[in-house]
C-alpha positions in Angstrom: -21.6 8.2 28.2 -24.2 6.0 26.1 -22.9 2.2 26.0 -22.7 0.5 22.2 -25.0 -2.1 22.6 -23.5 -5.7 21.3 -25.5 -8.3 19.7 -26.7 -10.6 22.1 -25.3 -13.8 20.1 -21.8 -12.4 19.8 -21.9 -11.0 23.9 -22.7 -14.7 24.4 -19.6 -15.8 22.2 -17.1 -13.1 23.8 -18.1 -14.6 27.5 -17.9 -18.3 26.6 -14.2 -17.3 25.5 -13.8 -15.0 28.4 -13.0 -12.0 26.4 -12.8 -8.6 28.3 -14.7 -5.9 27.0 -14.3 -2.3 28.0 -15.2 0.7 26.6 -13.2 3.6 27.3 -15.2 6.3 25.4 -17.9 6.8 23.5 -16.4 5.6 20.0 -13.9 3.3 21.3 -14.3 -0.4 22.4 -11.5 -2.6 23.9 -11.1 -6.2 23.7 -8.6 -8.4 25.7 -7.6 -11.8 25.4 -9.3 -12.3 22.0 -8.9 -16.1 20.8 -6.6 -15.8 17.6 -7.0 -19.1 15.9 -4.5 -21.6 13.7 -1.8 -20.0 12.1 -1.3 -16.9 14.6 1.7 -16.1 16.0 0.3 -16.0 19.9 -3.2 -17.5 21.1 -4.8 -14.5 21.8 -4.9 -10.7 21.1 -5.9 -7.5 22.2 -8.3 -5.6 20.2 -9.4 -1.7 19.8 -11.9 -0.5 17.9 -12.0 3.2 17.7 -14.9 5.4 15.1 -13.0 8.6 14.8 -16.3 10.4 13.0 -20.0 9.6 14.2 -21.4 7.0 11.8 -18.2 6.6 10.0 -16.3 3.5 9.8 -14.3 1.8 12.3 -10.9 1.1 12.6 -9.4 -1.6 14.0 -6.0 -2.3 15.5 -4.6 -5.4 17.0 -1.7 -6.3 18.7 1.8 -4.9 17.4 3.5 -8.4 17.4 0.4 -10.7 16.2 1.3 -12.3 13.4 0.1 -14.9 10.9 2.1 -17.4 9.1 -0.5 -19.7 7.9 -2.1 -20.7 4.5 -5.2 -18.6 4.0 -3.8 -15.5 1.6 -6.6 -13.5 2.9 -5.5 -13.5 6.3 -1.9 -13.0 5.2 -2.7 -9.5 3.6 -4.7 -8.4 6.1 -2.1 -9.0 8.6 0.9 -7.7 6.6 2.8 -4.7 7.7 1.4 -2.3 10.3 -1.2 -4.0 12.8 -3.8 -2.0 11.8 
C-alpha cells in the first residue's frame, strides 16, 4: 500500500506536539492526540481523514464530543452539529 507523503514542515509540527499518525489504508489517514487550541471543549482530538474517490476531496471527521464555545464565528459553524 503506497504511503501519502506529508510535508516535511508539517511532519515536523505533528512530532513536536507528539501527534500519532497512522494510516490505515490507502485513502485514509488517522491522527491522535491532535492539540485543539482556546475555546475547545477538550485539549486534544482525534482526527480521520478519509478520500472516498481518487483525487477527490477529503473528508474530515473529528471527535463526536469536541466542541467549541469560543468567540471566532468561523470556528463556531464549522463545529456546529455533526462532527464532521
Amino acid at each position: 500500500m503506497p504511503v501519502i507523503a506529508i510535508h516535511p514542515e508539517l511532519n515536523q509540527l505533528l512530532a513536536a506536539h507528539r501527534v500519532q499518525i497512522f494510516q490505515p489504508r490507502e485513502h485514509m489517514v488517522q491522527l491522535n492526540a491532535v492539540p485543539t487550541g482556546a475555546g475547545f471543549s477538550k485539549p486534544c482530538t482525534n482526527v480521520l481523514l478519509r478520500q472516498q474517490l481518487e483525487g477527490g476531496p477529503w473528508e474530515v471527521f473529528v471527535d463526536d464530543n469536541l466542541a467549541y464555545a469560543g468567540d471566532n464565528s468561523e470556528r463556531t459553524r464549522l463545529f456546529r452539529g455533526t462532527r464532521r
